[in-house]
DSSP file (Angstrom, degrees, kcal/mol; ACC not computed):
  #  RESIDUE AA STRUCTURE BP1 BP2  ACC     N-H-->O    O-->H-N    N-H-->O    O-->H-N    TCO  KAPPA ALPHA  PHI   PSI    X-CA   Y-CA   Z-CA
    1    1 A X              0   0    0      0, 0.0     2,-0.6     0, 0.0     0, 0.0   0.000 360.0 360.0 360.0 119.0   52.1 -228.5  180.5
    2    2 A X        -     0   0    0      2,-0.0     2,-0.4     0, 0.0     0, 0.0  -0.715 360.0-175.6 -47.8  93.9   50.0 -227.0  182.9
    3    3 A X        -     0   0    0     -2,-0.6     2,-0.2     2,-0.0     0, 0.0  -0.847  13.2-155.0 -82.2  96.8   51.5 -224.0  185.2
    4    4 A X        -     0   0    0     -2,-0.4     2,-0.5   121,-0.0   121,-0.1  -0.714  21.9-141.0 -93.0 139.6   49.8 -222.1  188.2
    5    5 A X        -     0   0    0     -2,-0.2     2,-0.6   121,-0.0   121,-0.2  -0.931  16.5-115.6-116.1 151.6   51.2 -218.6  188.9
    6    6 A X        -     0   0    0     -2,-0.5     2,-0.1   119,-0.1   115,-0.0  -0.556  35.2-169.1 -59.9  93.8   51.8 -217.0  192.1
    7    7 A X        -     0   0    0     -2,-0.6     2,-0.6   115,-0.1   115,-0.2  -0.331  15.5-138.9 -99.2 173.8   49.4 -214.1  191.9
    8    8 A X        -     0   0    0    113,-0.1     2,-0.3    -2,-0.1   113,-0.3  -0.965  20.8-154.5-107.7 152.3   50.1 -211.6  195.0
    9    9 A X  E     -A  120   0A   0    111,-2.8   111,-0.6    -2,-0.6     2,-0.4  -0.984   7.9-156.4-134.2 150.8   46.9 -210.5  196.2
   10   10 A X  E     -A  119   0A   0     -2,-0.3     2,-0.3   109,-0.2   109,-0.2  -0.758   8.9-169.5-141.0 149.4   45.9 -206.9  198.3
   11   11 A X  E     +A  118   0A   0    107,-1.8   107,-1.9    -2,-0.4     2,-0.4  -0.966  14.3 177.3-144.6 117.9   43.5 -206.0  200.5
   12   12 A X  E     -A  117   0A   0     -2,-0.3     2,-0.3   105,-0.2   105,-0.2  -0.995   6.9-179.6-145.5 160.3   43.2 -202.4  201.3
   13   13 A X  E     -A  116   0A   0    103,-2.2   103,-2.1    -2,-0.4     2,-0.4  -0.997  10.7-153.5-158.4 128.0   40.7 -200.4  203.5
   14   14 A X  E     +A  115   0A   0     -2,-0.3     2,-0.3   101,-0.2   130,-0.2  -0.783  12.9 176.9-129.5 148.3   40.4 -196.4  204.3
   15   15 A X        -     0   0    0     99,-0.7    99,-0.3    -2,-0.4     2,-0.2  -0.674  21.8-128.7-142.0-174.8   39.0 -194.7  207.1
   16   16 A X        -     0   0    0     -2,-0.3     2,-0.2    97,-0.2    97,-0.2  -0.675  18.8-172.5-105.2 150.2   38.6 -191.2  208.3
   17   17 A X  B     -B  112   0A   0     95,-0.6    95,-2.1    -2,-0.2    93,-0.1  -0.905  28.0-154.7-160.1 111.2   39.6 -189.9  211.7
   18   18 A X  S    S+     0   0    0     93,-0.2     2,-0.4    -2,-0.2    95,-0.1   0.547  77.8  94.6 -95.0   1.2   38.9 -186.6  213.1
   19   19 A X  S    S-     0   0    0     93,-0.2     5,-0.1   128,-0.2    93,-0.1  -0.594  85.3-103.1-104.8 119.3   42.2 -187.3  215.5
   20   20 A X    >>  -     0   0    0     -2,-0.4     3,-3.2     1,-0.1     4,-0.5  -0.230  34.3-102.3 -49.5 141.1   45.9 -185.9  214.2
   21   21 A X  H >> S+     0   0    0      1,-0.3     4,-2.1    90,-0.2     3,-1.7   0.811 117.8  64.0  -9.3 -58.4   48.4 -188.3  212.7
   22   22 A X  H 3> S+     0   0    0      1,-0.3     4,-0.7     2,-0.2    -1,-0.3   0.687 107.7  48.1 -71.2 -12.8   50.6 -188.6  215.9
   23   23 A X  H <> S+     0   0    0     -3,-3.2     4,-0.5     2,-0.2    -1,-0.3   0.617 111.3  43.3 -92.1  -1.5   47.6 -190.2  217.5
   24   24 A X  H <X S+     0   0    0     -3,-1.7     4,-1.3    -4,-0.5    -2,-0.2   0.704 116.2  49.1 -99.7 -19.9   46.8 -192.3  215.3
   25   25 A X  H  X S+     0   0    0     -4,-2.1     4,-3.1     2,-0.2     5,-0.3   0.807 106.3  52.3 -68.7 -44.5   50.3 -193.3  214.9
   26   26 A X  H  X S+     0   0    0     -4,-0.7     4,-3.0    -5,-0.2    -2,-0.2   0.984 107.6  59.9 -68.6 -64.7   51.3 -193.8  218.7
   27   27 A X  H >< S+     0   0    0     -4,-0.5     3,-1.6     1,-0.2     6,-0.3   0.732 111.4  35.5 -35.6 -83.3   48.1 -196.1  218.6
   28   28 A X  H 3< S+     0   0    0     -4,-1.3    -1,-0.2     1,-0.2    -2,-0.2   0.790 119.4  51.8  19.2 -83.6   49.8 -198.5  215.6
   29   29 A X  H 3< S+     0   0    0     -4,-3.1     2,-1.0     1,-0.1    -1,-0.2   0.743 100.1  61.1 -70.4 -19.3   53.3 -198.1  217.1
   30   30 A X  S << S-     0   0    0     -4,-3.0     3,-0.3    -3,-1.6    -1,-0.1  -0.875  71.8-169.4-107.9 123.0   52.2 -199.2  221.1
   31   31 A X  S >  S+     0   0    0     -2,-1.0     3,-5.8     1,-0.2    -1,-0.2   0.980  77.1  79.8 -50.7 -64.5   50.9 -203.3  220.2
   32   32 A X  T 3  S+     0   0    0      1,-0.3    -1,-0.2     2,-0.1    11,-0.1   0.492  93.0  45.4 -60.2 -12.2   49.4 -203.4  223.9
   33   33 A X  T 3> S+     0   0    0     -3,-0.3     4,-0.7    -6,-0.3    -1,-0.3   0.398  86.6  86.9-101.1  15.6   46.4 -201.3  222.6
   34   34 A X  H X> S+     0   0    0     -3,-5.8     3,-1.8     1,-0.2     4,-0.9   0.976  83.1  57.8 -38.1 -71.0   45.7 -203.3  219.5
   35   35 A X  H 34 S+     0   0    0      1,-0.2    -1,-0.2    -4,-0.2     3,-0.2   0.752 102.5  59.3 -62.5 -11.9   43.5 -205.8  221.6
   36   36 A X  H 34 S+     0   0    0      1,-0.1    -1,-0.2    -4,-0.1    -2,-0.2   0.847 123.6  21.8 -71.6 -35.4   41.0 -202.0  222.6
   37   37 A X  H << S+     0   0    0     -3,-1.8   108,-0.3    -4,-0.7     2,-0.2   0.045 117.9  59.1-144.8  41.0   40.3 -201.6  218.6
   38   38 A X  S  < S-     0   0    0     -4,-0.9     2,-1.2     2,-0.2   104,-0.1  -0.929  88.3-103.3-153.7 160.2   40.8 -204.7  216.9
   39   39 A X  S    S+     0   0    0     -2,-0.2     2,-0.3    99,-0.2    27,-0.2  -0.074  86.7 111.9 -87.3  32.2   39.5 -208.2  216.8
   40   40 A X        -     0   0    0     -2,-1.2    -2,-0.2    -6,-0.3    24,-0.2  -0.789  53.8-156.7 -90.0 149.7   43.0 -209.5  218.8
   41   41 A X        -     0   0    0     22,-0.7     2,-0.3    -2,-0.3    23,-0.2   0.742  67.8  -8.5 -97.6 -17.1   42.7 -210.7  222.4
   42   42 A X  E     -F   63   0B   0     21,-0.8    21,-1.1     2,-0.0     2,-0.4  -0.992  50.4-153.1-172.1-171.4   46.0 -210.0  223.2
   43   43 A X  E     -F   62   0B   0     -2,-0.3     2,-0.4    19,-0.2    19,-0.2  -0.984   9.7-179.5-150.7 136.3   49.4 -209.0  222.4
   44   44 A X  E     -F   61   0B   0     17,-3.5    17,-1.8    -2,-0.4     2,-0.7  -0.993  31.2-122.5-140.2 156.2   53.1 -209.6  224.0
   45   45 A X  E     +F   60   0B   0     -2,-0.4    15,-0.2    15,-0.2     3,-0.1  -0.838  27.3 179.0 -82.9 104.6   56.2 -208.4  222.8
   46   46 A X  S    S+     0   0    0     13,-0.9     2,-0.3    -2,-0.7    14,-0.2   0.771  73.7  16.5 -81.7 -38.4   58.7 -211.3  222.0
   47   47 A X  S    S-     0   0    0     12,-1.5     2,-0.3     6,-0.1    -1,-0.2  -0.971  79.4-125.5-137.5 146.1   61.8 -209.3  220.7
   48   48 A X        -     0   0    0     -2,-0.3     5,-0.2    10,-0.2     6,-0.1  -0.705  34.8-113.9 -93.9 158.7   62.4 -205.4  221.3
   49   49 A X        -     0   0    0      3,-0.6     8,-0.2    -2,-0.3     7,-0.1  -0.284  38.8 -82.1 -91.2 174.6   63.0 -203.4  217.9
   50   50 A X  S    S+     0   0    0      6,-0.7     7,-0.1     1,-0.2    -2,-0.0   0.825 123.2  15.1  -0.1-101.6   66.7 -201.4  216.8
   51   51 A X  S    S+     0   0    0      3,-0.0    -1,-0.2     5,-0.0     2,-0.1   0.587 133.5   2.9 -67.5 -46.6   65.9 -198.3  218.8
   52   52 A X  S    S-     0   0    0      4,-0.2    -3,-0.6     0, 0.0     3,-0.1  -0.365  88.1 -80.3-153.2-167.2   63.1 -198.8  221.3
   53   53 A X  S    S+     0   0    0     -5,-0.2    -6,-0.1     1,-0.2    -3,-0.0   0.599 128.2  22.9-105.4  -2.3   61.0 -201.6  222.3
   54   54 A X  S    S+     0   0    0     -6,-0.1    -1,-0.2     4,-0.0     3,-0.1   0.101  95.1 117.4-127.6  29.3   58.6 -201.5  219.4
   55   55 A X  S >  S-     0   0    0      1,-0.2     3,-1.5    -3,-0.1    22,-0.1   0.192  81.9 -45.3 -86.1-170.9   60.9 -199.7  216.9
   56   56 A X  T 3  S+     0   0    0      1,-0.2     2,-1.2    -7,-0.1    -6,-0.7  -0.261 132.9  27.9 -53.3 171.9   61.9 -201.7  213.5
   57   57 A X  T 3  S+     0   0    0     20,-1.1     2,-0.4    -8,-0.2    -1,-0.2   0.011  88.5 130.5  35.8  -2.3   62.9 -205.2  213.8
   58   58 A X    <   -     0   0    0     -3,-1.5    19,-2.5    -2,-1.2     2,-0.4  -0.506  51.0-143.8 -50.3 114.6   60.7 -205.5  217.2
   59   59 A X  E     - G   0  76B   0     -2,-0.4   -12,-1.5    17,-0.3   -13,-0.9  -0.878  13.9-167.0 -68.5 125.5   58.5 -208.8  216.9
   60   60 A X  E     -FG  45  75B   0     15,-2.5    15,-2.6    -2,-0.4     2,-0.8  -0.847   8.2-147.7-146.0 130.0   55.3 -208.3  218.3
   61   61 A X  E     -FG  44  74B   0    -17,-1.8   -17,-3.5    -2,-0.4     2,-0.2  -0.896  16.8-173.4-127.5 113.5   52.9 -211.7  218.9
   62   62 A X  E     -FG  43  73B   0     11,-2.3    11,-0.8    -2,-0.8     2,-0.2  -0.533   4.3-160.0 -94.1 155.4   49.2 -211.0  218.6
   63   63 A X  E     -FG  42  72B   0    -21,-1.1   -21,-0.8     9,-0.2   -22,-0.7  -0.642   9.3-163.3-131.4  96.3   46.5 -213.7  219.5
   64   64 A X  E     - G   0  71B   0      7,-1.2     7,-2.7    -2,-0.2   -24,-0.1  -0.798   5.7-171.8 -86.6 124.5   42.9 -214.3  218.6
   65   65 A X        +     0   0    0     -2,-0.3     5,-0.1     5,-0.2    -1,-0.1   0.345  51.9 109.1-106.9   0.0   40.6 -216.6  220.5
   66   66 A X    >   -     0   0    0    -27,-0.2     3,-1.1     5,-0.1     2,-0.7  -0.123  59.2 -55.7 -83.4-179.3   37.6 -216.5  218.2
   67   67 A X  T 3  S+     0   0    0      1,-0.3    -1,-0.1     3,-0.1     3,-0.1  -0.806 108.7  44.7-114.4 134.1   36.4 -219.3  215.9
   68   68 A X  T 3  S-     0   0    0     -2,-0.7     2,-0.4     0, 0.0    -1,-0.3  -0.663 132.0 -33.9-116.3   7.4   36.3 -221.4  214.0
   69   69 A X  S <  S-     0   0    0     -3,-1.1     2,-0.4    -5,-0.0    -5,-0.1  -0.976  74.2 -84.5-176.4 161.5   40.3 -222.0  216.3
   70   70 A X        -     0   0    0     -2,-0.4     2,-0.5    -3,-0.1    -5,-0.2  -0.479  37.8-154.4 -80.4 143.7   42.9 -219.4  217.9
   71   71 A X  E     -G   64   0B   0     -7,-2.7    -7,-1.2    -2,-0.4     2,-0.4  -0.968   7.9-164.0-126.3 143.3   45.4 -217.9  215.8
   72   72 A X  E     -G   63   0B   0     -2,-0.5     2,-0.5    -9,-0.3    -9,-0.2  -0.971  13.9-174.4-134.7 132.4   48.5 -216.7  217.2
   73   73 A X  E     -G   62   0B   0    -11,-0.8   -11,-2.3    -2,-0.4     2,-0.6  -0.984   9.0-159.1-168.9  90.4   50.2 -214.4  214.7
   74   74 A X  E     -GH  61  92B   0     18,-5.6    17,-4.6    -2,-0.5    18,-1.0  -0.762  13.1-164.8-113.4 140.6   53.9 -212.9  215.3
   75   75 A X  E     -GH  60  90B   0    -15,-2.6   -15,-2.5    -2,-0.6     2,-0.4  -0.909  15.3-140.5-111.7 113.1   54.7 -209.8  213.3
   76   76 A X  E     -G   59   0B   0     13,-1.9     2,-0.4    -2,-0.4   -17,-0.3  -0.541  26.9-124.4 -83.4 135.8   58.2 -208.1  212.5
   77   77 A X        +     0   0    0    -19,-2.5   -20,-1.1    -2,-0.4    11,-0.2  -0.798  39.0 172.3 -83.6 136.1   58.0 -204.2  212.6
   78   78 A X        +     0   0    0      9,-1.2     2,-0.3     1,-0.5    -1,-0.2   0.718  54.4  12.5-126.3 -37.3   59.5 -203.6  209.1
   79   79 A X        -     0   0    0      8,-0.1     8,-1.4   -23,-0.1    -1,-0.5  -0.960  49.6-175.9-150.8 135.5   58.9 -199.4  208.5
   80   80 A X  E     +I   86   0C   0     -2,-0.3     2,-0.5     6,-0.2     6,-0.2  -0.914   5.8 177.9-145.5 135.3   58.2 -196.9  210.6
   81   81 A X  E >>  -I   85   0C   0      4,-3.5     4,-4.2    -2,-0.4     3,-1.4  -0.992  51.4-108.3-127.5 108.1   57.5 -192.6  209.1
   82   82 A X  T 34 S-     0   0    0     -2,-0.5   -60,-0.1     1,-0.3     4,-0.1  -0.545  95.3 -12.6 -32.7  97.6   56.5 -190.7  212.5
   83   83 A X  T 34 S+     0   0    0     -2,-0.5    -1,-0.3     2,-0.2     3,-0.1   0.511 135.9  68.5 102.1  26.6   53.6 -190.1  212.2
   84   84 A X  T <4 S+     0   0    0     -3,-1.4    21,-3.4     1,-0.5     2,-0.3   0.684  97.4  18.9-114.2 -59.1   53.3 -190.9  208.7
   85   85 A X  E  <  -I   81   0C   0     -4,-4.2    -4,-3.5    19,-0.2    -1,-0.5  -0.969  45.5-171.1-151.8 136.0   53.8 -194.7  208.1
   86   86 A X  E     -I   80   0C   0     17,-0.3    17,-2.9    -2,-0.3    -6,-0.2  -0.907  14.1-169.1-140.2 110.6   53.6 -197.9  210.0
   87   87 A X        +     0   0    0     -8,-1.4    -9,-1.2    -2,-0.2     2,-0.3  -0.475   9.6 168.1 -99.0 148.4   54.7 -201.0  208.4
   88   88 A X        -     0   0    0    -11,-0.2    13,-1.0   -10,-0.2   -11,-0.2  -0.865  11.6-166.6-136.8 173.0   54.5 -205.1  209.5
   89   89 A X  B     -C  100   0A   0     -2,-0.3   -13,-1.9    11,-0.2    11,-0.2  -0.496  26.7-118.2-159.4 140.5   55.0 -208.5  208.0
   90   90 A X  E     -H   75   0B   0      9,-0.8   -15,-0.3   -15,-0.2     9,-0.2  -0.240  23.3-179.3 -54.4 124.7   53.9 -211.6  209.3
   91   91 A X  E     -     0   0B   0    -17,-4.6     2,-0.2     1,-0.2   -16,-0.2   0.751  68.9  -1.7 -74.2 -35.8   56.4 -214.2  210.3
   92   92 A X  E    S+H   74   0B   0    -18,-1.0   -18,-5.6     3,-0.0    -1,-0.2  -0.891 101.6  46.5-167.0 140.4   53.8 -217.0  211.5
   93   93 A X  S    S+     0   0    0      1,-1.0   -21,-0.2    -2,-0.2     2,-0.2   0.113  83.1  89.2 136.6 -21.7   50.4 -217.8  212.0
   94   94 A X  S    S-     0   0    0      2,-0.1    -1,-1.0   -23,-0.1   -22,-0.0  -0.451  80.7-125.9 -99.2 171.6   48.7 -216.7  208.8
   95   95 A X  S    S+     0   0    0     -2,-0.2    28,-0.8    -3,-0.1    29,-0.5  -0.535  81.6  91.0-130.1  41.9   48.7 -219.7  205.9
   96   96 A X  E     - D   0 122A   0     26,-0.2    26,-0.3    27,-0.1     2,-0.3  -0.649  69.7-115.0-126.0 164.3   50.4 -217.1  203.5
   97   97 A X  E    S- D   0 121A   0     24,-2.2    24,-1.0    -2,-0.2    -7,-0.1  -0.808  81.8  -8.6-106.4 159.9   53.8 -215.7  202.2
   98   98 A X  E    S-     0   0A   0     -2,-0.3     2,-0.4    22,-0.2    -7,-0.1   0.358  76.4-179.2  31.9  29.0   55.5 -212.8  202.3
   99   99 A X  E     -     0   0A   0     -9,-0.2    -9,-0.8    21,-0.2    21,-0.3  -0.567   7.3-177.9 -49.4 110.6   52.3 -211.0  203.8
  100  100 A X  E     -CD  89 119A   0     19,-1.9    19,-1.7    -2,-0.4   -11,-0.2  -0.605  12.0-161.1-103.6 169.2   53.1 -207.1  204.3
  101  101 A X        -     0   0    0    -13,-1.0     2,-0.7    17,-0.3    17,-0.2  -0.124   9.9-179.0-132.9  76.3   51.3 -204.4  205.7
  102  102 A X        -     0   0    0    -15,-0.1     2,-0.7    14,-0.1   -15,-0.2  -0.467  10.1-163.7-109.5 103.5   51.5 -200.7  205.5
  103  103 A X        -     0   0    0    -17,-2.9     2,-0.6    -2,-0.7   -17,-0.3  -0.291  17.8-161.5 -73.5 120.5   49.2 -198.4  207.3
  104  104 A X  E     -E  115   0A   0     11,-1.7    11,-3.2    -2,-0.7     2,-0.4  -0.861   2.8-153.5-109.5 123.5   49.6 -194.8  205.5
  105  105 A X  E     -E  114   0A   0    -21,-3.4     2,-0.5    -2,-0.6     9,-0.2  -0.920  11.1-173.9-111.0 139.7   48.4 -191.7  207.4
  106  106 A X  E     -E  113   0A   0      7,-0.7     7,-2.7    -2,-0.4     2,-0.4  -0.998  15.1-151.2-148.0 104.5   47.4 -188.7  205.6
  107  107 A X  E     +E  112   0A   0     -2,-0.5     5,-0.3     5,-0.2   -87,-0.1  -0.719  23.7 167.6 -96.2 155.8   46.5 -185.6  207.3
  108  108 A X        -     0   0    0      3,-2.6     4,-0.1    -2,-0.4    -1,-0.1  -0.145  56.1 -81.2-154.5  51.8   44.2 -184.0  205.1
  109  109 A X  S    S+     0   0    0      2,-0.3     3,-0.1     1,-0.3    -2,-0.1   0.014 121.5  49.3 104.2 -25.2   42.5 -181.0  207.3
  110  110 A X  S    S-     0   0    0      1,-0.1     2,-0.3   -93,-0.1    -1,-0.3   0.012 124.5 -59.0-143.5  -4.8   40.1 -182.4  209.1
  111  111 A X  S    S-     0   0    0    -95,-0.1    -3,-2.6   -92,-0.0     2,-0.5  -0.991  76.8 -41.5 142.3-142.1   42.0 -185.1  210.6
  112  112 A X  E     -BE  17 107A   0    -95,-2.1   -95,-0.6    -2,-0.3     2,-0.4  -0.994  36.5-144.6-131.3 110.5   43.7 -187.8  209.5
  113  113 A X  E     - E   0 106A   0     -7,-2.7     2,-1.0    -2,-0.5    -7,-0.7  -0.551  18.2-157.3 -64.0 128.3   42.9 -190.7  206.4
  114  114 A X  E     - E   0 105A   0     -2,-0.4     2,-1.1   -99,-0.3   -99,-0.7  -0.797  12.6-176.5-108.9 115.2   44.1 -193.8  207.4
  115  115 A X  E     -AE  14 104A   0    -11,-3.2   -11,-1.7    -2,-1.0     2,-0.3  -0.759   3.0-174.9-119.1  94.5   44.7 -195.9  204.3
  116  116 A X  E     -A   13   0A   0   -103,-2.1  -103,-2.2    -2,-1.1     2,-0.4  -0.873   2.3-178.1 -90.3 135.1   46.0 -200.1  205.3
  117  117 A X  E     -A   12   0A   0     -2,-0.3     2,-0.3  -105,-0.2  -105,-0.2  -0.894   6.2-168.3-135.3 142.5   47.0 -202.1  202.3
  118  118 A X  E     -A   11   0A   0   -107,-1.9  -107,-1.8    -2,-0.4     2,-0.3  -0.802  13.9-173.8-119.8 158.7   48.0 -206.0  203.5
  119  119 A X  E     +AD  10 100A   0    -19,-1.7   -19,-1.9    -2,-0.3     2,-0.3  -0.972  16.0 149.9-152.3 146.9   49.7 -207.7  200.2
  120  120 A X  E     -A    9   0A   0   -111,-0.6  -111,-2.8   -21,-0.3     2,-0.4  -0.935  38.6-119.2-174.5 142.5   50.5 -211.2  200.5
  121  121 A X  E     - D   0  97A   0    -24,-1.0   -24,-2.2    -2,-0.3     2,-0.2  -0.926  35.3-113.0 -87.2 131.7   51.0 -215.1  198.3
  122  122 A X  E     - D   0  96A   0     -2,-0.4     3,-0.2   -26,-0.3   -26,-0.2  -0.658  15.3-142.1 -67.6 119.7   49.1 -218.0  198.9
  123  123 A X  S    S+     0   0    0    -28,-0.8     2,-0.7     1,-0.3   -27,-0.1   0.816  99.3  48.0 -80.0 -23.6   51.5 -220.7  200.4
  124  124 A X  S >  S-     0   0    0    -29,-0.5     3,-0.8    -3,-0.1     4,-0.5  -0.541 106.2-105.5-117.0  94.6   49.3 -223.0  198.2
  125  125 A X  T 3  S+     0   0    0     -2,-0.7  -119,-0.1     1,-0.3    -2,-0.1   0.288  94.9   8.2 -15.1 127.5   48.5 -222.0  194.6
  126  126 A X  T 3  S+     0   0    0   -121,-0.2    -1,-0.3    -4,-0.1  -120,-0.0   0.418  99.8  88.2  52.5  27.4   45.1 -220.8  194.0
  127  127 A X    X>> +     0   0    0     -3,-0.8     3,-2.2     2,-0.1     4,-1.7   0.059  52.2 108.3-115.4 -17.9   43.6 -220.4  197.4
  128  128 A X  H >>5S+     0   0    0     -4,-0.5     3,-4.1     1,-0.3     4,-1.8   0.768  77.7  58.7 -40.9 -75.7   44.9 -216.7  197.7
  129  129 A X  H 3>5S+     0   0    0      1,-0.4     4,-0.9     2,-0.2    -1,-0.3   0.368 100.6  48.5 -39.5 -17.5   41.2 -215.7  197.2
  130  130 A X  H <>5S+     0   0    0     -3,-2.2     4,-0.9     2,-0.2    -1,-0.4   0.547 114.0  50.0-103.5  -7.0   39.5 -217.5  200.2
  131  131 A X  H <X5S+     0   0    0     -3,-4.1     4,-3.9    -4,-1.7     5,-0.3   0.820 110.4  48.4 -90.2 -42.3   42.4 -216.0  202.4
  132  132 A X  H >X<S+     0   0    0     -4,-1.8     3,-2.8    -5,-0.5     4,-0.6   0.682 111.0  58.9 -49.1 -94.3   41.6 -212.6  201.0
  133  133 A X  H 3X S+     0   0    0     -4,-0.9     4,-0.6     1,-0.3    -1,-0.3   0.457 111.7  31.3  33.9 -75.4   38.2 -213.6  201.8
  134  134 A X  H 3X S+     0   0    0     -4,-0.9     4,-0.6     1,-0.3    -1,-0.3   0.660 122.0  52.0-107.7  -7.9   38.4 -214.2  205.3
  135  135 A X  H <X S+     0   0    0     -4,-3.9     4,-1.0    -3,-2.8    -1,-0.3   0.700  90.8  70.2 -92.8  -5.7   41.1 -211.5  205.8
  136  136 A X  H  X S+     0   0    0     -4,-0.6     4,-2.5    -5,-0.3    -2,-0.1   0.745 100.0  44.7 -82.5 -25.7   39.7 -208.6  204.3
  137  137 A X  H  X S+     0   0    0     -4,-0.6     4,-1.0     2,-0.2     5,-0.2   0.974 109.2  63.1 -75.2 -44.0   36.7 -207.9  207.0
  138  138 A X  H  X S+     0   0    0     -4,-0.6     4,-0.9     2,-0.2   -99,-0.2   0.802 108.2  41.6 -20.8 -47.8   39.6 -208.6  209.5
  139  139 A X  H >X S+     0   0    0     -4,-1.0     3,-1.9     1,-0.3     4,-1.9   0.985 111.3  51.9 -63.8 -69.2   41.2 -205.4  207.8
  140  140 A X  H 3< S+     0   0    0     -4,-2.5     4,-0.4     1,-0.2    -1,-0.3   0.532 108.0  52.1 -63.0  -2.7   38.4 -203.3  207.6
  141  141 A X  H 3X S+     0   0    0     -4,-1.0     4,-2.5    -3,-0.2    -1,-0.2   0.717 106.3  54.2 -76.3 -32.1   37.7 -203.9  211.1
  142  142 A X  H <X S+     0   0    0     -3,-1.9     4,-0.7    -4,-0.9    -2,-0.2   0.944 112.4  43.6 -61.0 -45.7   41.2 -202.9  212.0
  143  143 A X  H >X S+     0   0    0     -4,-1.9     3,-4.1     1,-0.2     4,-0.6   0.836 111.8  54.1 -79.4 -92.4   40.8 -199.5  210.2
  144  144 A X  H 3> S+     0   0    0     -4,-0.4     4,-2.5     1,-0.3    -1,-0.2   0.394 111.5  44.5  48.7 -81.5   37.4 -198.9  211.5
  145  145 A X  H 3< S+     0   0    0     -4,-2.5     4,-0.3  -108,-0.3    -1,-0.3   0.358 110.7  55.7 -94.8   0.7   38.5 -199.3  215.0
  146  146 A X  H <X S+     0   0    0     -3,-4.1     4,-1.6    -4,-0.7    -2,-0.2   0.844 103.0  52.3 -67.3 -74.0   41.4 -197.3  214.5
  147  147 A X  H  X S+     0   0    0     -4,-0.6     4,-0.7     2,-0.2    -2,-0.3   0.898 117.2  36.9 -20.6 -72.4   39.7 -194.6  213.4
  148  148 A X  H >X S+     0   0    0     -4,-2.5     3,-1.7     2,-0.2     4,-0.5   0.618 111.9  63.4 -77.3-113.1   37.2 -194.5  216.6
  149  149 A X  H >> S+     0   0    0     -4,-0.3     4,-2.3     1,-0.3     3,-1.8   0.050 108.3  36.3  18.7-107.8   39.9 -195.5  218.6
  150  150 A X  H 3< S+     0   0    0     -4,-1.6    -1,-0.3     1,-0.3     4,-0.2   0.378 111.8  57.4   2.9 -47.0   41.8 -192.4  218.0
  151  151 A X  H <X S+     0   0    0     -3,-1.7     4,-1.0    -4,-0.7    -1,-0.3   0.524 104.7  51.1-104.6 -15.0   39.1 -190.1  217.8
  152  152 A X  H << S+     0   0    0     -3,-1.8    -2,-0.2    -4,-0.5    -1,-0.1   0.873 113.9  43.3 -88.6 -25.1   37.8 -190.9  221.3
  153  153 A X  T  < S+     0   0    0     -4,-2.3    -2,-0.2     1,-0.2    -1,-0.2   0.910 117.7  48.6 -80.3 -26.5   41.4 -190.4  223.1
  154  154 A X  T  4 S+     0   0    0     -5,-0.3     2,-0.5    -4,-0.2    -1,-0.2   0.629  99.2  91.3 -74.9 -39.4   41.8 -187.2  220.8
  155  155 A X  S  < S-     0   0    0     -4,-1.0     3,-0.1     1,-0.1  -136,-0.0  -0.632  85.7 -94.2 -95.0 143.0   37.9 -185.5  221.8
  156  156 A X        -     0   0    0     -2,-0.5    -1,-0.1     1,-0.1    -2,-0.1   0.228  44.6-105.5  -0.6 117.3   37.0 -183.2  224.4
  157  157 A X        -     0   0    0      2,-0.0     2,-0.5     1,-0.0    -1,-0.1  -0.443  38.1-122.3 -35.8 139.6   35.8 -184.9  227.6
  158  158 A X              0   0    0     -3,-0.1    -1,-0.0     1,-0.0    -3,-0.0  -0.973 360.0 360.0-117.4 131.0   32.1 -184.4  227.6
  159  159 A X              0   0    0     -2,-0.5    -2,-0.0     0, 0.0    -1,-0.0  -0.008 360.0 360.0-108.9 360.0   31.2 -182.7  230.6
């Protein structure tokens, strides 16, 4: 008898950032500048978190207009380490399970490493690799544009 197993599959992506933790962190924690340094087009808040209105248990609904169709994508805040750690996982919109995502900030002298690992199951055995596929430049765009993000609200006005 033939068996498929449920592989999990990770995607993870590193930047540099000349911009301290807590700015790169505030960036992460507030959704409504997601659509300035990532491929979303926009973002509304559906449920407010615990504490705050984007704190843990907050649900946060992202949208993307691009093709090959829109994706609409809502996301529980699962973790949050001030200025350390910011955590997600998708509730709908992705064609996945149990997708997480935990962005890890590292200041390390010079700024900040930003290190995102997404982890996630293929709702359909053996197609986890074509979602990793077509999410993993998604990722690296996120970190990317975090990074510059960050470091232009963080540098000097040029004069």
């Amino acid at each position: 008898m033939y068996q498929m197993v449920h592989r999990r599959h990770t995607i993870e992506a590193t930047a540099h950032t000349p911009a301290p933790p807590g700015a790169v962190y505030d960036l992460l924690r507030d959704g409504s500048t997601w659509p300035m340094w990532t491929p979303i087009n926009s973002f509304r808040l559906e449920r407010a978190g615990q504490d705050e209105p984007e704190g843990v248990g907050a649900i946060r609904v992202f949208r993307t207009v691009r093709a090959p169709k829109p994706v609409t994508m809502r996301e529980r805040v699962a973790e949050l380490v001030p200025q350390r750690r910011f955590s997600y996982e998708a509730l709908s919109g992705l064609a996945v399970r149990d997708y997480r995502a935990d962005v890890d900030l590292t200041p390390d002298g010079t700024g900040t490493t930003i290190h995102w690992r997404s982890a996630f199951n293929a709702k359909v055995p053996g197609t986890g690799w074509l979602y990793r596929r077509a999410l993993e430049p998604v990722i690296r765009r996120c970190v990317a544009g975090l990074a510059a993000e960050s470091a232009r609200r963080t540098s000097p006005a040029e004069g």
